[in-house]
mmCIF file of the N, C-alpha and C atoms, coordinates in Angstrom:
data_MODEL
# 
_entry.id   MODEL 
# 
loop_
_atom_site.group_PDB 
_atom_site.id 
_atom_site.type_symbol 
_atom_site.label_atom_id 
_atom_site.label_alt_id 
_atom_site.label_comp_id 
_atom_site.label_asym_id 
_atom_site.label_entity_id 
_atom_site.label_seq_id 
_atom_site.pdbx_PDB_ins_code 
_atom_site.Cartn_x 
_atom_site.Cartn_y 
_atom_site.Cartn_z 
_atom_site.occupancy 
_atom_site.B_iso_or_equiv 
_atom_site.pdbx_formal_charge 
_atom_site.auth_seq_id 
_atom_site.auth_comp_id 
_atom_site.auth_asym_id 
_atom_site.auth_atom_id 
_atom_site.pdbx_PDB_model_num 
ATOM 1   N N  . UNK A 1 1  ? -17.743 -56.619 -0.931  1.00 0.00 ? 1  UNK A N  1 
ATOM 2   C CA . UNK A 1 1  ? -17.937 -55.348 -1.598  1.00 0.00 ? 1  UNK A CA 1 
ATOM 3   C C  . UNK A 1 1  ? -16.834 -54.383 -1.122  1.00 0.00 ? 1  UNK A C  1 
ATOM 4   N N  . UNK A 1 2  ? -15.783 -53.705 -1.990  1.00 0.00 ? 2  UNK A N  1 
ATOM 5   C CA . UNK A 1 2  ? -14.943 -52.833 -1.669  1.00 0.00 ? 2  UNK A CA 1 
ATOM 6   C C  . UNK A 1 2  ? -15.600 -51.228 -1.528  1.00 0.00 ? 2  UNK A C  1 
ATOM 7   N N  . UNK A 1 3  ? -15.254 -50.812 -0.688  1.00 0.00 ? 3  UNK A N  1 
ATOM 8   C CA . UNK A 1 3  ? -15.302 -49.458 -0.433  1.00 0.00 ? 3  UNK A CA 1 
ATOM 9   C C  . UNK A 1 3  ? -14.800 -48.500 -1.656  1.00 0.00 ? 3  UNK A C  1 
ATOM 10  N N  . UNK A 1 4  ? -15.606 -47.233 -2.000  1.00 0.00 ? 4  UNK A N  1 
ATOM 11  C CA . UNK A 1 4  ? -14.933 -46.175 -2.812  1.00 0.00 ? 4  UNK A CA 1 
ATOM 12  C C  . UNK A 1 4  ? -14.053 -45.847 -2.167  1.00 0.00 ? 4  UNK A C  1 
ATOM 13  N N  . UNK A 1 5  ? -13.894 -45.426 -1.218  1.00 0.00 ? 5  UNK A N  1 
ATOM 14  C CA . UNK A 1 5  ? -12.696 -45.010 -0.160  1.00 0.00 ? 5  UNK A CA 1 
ATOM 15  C C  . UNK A 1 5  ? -11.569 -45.738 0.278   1.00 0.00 ? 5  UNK A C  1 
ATOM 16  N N  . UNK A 1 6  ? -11.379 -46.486 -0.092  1.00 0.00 ? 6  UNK A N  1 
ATOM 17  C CA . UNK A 1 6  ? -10.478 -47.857 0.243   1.00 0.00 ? 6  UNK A CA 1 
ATOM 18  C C  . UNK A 1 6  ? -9.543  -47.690 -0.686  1.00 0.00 ? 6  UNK A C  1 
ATOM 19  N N  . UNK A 1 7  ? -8.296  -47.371 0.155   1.00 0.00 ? 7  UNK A N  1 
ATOM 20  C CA . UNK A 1 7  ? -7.114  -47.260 -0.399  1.00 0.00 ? 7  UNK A CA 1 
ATOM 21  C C  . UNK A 1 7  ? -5.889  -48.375 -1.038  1.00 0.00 ? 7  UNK A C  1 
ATOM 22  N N  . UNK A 1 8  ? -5.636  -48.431 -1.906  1.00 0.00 ? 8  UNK A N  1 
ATOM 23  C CA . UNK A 1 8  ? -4.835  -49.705 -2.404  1.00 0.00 ? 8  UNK A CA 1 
ATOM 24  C C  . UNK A 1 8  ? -3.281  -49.149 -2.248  1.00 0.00 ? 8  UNK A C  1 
ATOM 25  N N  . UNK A 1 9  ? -2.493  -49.055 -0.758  1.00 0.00 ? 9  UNK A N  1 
ATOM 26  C CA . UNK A 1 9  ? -1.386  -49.088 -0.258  1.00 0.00 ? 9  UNK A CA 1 
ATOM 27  C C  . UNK A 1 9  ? -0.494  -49.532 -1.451  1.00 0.00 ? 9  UNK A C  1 
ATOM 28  N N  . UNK A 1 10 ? -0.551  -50.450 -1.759  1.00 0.00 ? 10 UNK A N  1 
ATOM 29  C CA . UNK A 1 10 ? 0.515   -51.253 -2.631  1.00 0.00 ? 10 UNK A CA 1 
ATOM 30  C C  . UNK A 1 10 ? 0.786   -50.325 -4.065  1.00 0.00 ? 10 UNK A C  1 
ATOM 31  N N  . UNK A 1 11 ? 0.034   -49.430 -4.476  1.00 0.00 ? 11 UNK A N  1 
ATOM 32  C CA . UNK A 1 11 ? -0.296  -48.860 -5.982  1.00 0.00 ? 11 UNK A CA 1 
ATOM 33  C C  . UNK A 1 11 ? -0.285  -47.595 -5.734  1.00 0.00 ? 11 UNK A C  1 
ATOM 34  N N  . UNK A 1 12 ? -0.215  -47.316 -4.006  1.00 0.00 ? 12 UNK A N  1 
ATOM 35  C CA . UNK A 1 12 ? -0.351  -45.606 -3.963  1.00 0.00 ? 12 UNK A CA 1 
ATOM 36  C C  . UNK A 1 12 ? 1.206   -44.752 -3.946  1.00 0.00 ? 12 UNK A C  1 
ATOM 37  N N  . UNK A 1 13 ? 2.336   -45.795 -3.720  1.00 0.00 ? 13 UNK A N  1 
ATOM 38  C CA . UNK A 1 13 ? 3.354   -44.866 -4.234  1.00 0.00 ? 13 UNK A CA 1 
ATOM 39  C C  . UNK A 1 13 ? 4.193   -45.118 -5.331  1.00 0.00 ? 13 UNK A C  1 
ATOM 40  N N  . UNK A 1 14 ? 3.476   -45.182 -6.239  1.00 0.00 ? 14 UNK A N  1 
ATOM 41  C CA . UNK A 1 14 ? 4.087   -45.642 -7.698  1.00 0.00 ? 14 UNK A CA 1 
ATOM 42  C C  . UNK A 1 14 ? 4.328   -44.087 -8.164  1.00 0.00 ? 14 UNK A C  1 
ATOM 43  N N  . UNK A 1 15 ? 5.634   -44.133 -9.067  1.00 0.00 ? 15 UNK A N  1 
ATOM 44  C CA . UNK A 1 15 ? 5.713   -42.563 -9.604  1.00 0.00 ? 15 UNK A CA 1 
ATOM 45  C C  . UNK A 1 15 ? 4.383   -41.611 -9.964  1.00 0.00 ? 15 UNK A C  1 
ATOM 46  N N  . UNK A 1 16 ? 3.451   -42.463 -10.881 1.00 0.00 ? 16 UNK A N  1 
ATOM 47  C CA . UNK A 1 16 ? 2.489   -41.119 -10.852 1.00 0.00 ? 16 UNK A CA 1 
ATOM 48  C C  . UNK A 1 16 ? 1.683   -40.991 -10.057 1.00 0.00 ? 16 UNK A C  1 
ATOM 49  N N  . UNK A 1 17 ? 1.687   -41.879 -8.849  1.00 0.00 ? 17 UNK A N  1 
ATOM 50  C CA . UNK A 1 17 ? 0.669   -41.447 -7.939  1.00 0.00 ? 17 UNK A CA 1 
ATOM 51  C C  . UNK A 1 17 ? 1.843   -40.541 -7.280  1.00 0.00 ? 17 UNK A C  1 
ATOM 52  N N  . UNK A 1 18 ? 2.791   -40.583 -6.921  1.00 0.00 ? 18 UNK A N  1 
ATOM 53  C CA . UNK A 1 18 ? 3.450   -39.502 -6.105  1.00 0.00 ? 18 UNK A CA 1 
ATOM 54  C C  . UNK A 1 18 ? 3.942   -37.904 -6.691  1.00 0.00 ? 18 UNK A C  1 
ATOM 55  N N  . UNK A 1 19 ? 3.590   -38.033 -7.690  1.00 0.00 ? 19 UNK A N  1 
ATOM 56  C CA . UNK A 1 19 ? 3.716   -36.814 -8.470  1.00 0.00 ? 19 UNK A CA 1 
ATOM 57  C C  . UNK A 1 19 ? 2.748   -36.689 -8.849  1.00 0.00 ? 19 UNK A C  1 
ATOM 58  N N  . UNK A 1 20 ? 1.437   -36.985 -8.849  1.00 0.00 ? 20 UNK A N  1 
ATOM 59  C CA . UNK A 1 20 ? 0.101   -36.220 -8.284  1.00 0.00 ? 20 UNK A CA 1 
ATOM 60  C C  . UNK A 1 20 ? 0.147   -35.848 -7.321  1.00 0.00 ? 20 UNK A C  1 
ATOM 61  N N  . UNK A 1 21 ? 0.456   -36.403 -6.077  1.00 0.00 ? 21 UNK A N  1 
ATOM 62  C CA . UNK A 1 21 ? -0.159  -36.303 -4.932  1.00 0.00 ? 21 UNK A CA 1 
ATOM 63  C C  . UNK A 1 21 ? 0.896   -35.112 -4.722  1.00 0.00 ? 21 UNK A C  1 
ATOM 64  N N  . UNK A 1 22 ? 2.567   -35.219 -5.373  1.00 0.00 ? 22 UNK A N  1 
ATOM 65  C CA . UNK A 1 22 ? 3.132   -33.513 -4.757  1.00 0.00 ? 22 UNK A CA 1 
ATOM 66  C C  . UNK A 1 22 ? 2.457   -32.719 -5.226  1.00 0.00 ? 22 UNK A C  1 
ATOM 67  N N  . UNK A 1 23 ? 2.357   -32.883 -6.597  1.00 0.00 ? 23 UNK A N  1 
ATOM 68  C CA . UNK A 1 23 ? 1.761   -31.206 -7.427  1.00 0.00 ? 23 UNK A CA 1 
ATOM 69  C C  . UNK A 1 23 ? 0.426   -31.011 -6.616  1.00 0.00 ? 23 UNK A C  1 
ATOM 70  N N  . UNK A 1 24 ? -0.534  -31.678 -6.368  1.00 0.00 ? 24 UNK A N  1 
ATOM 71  C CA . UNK A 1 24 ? -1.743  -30.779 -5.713  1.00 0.00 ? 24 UNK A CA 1 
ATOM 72  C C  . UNK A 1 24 ? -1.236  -30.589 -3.998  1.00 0.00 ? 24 UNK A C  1 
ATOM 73  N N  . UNK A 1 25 ? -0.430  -31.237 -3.147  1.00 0.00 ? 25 UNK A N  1 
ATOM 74  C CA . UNK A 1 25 ? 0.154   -31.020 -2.197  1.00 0.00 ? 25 UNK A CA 1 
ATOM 75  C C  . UNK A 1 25 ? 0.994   -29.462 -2.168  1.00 0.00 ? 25 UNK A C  1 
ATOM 76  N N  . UNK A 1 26 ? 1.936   -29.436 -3.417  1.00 0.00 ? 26 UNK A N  1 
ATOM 77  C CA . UNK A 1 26 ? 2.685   -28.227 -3.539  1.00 0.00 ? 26 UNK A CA 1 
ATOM 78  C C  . UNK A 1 26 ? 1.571   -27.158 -3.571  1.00 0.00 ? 26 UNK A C  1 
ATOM 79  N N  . UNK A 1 27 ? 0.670   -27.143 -4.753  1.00 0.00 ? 27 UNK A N  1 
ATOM 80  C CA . UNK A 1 27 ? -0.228  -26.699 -5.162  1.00 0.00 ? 27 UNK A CA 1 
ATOM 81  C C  . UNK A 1 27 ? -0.965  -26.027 -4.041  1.00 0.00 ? 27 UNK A C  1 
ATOM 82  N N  . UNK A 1 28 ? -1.141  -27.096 -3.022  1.00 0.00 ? 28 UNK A N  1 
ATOM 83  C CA . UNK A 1 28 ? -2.151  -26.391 -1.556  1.00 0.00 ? 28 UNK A CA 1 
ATOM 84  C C  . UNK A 1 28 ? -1.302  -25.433 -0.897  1.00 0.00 ? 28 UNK A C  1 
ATOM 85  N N  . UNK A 1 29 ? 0.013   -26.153 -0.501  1.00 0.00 ? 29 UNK A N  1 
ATOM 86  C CA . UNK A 1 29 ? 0.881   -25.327 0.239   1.00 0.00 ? 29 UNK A CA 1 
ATOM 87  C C  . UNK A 1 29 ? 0.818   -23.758 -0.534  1.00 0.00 ? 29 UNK A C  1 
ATOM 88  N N  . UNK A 1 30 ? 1.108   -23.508 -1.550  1.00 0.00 ? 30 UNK A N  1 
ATOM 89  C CA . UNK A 1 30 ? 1.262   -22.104 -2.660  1.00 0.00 ? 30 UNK A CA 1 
ATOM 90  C C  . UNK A 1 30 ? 0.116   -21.462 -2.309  1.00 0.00 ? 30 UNK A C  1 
ATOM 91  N N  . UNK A 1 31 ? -1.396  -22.133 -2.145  1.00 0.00 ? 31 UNK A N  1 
ATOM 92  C CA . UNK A 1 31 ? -1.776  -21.256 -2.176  1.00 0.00 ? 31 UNK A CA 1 
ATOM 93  C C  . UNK A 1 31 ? -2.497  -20.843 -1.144  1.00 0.00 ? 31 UNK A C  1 
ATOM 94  N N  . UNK A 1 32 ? -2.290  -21.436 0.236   1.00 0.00 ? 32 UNK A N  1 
ATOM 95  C CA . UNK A 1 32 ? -2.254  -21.269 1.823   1.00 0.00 ? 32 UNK A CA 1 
ATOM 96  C C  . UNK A 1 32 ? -1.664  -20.262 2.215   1.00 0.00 ? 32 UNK A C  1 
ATOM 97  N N  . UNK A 1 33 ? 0.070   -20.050 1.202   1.00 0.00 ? 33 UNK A N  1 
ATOM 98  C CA . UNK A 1 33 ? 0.805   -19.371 1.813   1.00 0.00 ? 33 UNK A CA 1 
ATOM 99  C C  . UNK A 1 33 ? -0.143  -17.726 0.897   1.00 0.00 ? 33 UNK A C  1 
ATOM 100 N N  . UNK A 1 34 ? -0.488  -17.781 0.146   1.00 0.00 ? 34 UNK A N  1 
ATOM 101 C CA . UNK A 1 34 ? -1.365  -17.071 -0.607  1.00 0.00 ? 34 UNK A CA 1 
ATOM 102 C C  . UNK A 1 34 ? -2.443  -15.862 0.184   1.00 0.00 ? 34 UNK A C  1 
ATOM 103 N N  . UNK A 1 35 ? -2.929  -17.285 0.794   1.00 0.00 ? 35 UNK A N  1 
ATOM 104 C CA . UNK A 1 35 ? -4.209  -16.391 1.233   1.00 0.00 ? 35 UNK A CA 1 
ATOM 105 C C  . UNK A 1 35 ? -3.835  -15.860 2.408   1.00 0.00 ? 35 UNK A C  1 
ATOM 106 N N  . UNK A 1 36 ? -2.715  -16.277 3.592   1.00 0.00 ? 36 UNK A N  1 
ATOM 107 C CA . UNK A 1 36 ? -2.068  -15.773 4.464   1.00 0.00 ? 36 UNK A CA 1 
ATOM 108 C C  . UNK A 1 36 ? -1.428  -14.202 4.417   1.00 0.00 ? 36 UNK A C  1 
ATOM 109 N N  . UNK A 1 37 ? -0.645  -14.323 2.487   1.00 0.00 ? 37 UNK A N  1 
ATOM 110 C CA . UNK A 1 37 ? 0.136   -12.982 2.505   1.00 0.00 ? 37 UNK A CA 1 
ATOM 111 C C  . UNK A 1 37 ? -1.081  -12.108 2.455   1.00 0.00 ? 37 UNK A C  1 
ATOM 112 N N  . UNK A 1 38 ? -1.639  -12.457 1.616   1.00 0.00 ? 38 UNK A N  1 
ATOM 113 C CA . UNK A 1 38 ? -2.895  -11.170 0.871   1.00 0.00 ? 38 UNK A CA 1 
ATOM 114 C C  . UNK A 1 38 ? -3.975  -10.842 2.226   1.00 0.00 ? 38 UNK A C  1 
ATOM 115 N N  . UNK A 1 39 ? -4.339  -11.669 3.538   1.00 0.00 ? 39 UNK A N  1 
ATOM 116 C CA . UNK A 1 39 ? -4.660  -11.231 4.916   1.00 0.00 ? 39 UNK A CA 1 
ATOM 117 C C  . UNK A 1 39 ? -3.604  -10.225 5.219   1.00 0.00 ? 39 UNK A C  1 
ATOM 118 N N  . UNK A 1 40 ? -2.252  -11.014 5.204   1.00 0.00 ? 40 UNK A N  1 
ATOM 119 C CA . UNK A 1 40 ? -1.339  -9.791  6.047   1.00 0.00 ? 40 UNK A CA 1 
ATOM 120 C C  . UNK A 1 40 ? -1.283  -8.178  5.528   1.00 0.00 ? 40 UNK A C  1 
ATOM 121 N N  . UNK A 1 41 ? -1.545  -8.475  4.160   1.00 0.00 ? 41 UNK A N  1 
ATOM 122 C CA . UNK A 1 41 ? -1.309  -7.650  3.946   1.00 0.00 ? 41 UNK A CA 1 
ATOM 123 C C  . UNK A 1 41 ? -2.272  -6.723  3.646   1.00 0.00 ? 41 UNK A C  1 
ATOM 124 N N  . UNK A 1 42 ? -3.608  -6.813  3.636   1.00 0.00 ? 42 UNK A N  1 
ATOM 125 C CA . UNK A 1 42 ? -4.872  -6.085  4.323   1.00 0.00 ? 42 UNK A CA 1 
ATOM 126 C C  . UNK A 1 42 ? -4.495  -5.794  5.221   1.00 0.00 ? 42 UNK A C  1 
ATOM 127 N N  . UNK A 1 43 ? -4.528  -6.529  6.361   1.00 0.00 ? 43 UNK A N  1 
ATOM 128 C CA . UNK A 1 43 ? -4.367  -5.825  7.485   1.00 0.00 ? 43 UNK A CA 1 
ATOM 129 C C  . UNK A 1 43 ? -3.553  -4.971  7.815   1.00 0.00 ? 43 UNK A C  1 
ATOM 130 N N  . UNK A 1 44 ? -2.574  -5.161  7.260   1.00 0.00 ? 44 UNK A N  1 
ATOM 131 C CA . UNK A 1 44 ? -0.905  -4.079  7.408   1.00 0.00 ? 44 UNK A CA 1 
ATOM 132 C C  . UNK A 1 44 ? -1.958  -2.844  6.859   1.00 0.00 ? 44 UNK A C  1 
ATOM 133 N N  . UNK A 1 45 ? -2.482  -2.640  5.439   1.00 0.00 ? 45 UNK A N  1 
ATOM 134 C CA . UNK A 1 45 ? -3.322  -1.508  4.949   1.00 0.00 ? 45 UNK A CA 1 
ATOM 135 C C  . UNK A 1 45 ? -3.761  -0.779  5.945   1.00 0.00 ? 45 UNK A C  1 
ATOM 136 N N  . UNK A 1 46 ? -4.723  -1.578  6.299   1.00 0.00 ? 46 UNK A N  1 
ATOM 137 C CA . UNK A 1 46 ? -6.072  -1.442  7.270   1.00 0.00 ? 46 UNK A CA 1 
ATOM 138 C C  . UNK A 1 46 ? -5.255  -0.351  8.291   1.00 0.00 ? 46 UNK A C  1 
ATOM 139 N N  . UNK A 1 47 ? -4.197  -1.174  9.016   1.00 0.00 ? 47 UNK A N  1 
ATOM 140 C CA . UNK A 1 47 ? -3.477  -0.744  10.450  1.00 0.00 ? 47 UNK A CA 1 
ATOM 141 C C  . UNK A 1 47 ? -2.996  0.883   10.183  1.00 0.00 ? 47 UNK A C  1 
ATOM 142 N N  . UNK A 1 48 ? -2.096  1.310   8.749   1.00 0.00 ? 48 UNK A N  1 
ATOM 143 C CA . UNK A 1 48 ? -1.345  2.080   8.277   1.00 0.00 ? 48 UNK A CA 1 
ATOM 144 C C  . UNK A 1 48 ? -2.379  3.241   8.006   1.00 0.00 ? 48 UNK A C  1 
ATOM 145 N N  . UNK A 1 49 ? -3.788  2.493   7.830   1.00 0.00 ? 49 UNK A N  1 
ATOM 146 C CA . UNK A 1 49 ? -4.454  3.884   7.332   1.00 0.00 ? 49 UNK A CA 1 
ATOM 147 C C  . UNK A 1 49 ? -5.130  4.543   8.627   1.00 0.00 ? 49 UNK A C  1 
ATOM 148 N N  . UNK A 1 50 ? -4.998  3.154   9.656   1.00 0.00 ? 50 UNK A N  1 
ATOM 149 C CA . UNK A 1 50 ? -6.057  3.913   10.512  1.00 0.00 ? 50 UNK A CA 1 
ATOM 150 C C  . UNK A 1 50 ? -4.837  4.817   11.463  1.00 0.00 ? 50 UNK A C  1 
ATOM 151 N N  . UNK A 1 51 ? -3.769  4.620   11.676  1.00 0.00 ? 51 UNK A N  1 
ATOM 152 C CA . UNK A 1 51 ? -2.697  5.380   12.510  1.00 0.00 ? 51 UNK A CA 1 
ATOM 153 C C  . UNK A 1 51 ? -2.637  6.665   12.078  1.00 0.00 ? 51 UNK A C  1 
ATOM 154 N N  . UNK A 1 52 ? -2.937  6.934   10.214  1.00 0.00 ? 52 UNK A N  1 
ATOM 155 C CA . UNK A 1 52 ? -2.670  8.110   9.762   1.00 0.00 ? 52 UNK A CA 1 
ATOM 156 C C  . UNK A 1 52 ? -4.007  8.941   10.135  1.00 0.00 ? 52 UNK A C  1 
ATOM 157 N N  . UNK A 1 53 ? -5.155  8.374   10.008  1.00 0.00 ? 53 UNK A N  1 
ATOM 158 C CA . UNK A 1 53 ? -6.089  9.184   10.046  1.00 0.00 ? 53 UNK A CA 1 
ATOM 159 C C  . UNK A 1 53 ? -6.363  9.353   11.605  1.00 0.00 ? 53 UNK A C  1 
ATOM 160 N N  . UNK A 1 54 ? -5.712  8.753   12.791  1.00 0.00 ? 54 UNK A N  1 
ATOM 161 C CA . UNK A 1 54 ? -5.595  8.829   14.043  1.00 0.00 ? 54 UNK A CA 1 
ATOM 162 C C  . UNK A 1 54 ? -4.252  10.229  14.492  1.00 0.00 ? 54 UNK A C  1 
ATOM 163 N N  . UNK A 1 55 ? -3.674  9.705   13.475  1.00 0.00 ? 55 UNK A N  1 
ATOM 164 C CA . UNK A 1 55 ? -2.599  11.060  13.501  1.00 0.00 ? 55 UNK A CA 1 
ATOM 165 C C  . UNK A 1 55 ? -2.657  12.546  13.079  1.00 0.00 ? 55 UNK A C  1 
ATOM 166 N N  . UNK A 1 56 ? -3.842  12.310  11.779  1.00 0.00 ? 56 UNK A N  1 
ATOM 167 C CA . UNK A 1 56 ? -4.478  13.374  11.298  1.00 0.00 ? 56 UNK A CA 1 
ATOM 168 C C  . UNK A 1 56 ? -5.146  14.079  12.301  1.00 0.00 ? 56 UNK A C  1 
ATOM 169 N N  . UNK A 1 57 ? -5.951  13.347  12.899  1.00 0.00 ? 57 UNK A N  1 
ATOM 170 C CA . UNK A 1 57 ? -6.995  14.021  13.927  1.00 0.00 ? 57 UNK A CA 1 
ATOM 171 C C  . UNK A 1 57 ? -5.918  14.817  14.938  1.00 0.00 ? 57 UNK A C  1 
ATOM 172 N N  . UNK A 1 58 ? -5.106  14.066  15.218  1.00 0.00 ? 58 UNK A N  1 
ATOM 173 C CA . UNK A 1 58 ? -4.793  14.468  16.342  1.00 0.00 ? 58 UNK A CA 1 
ATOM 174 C C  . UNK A 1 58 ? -3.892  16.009  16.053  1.00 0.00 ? 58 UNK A C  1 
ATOM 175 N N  . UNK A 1 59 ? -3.302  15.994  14.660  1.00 0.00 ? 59 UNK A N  1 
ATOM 176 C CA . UNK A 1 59 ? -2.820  17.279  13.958  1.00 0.00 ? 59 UNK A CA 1 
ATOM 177 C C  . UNK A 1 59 ? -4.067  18.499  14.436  1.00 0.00 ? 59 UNK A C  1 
ATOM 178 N N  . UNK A 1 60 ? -5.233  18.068  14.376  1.00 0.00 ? 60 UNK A N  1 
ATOM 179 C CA . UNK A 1 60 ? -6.160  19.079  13.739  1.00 0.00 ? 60 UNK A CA 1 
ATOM 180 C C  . UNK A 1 60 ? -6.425  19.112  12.242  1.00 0.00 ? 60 UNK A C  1 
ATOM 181 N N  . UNK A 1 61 ? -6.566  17.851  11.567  1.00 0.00 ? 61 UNK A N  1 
ATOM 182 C CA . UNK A 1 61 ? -7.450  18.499  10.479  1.00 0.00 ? 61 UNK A CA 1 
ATOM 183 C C  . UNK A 1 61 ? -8.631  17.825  10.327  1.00 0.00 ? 61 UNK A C  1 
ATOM 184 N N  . UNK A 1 62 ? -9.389  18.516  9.563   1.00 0.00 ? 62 UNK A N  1 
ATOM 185 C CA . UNK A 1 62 ? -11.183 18.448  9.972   1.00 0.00 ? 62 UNK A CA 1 
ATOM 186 C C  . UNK A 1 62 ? -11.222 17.273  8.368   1.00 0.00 ? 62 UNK A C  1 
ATOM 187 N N  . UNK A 1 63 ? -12.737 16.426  8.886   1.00 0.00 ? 63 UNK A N  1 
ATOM 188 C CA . UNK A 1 63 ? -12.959 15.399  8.378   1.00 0.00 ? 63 UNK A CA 1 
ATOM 189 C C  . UNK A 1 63 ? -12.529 15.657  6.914   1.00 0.00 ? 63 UNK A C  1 
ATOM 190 N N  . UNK A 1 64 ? -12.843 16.747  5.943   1.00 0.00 ? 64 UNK A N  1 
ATOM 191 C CA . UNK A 1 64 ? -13.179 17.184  4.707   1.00 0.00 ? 64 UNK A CA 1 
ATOM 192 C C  . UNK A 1 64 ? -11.319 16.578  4.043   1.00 0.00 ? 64 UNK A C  1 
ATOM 193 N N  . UNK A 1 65 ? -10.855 17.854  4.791   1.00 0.00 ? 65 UNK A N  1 
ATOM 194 C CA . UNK A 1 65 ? -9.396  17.581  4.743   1.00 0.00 ? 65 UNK A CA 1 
ATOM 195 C C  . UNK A 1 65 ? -8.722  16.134  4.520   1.00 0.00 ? 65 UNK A C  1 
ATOM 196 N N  . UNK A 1 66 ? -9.169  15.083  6.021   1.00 0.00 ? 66 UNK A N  1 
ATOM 197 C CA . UNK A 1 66 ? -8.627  13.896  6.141   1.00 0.00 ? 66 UNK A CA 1 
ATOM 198 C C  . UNK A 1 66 ? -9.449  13.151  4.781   1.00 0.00 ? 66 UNK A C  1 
ATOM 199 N N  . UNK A 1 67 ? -10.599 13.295  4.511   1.00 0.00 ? 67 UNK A N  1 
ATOM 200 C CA . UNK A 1 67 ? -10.729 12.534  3.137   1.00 0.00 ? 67 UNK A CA 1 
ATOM 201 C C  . UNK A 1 67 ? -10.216 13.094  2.037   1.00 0.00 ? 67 UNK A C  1 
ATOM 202 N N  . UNK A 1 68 ? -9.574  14.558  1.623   1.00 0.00 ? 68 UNK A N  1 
ATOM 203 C CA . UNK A 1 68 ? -8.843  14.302  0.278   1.00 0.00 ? 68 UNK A CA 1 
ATOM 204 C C  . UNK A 1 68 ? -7.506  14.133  0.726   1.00 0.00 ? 68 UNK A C  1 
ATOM 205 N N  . UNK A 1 69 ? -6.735  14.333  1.684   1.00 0.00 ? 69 UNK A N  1 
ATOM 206 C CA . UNK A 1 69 ? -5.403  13.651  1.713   1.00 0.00 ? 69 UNK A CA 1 
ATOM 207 C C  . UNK A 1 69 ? -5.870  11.662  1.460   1.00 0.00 ? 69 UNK A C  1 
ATOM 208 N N  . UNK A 1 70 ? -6.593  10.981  2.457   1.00 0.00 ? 70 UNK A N  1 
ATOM 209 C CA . UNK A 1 70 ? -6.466  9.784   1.396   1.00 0.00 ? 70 UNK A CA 1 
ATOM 210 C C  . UNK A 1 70 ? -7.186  9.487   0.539   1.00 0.00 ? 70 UNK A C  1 
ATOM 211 N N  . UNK A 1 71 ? -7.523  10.275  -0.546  1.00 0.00 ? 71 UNK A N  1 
ATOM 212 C CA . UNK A 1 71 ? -7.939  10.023  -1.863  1.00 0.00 ? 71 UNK A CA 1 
ATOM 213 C C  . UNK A 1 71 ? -6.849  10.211  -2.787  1.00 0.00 ? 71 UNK A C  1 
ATOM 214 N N  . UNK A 1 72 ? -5.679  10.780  -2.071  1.00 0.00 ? 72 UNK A N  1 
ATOM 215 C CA . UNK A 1 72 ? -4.331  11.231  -2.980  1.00 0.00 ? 72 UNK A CA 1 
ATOM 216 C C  . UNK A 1 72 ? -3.574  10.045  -3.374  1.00 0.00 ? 72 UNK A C  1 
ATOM 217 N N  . UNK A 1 73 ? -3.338  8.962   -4.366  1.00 0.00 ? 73 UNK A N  1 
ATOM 218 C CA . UNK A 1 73 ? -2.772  7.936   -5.109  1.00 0.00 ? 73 UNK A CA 1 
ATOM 219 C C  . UNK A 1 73 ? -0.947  8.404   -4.843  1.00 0.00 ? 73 UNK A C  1 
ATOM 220 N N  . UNK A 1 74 ? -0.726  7.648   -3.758  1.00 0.00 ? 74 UNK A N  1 
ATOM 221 C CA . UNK A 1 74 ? 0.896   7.855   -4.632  1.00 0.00 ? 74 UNK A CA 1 
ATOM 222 C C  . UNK A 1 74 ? 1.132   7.476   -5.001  1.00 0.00 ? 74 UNK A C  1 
ATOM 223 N N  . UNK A 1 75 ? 2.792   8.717   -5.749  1.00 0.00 ? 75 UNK A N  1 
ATOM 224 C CA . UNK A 1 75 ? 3.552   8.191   -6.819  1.00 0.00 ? 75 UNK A CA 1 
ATOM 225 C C  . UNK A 1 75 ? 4.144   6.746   -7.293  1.00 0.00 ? 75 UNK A C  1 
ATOM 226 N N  . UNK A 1 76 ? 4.154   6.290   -8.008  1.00 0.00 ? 76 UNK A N  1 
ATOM 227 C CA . UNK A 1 76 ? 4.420   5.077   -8.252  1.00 0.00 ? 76 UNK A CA 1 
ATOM 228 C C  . UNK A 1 76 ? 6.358   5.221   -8.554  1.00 0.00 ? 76 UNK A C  1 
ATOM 229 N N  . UNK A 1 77 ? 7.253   4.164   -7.883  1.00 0.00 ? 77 UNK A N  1 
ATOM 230 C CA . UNK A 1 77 ? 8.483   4.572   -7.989  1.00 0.00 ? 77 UNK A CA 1 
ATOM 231 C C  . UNK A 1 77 ? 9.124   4.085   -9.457  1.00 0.00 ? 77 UNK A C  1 
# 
């Protein structure tokens, strides 16, 4: 009785098995590197907002203040 899992070496690097196996290989890599940028780049957010509103305080301005400066959208270039 053969295994579902049982690999047939001899048939696994024939052209379309290796151009399956890049495209969902490429495919993983793309979107690893994906979920890595879109972390970094939360966190970069995260870091940028909390320095300002750490910087705010330290200006003196009162809570009211520090929430409509970041409710202010900037300009788009």
């Amino acid at each position: 009785m053969t295994s579902l899992l049982a690999v047939n070496w001899e048939n696994l690097f024939q052209t379309e098995n290796v151009m399956f196996i890049s495209v969902f290989g490429a495919g993983g890599v793309v979107a690893i590197i994906a979920i890595l940028a879109g972390t970094w780049n939360s966190n970069h957010k995260h870091q940028h907002n909390t320095r300002l509103k750490r910087d705010l305080v330290a200006r003196g301005y009162s809570a009211d203040e520090i929430e409509r400066i970041l409710k202010v959208e900037p300009k788009s270039k």
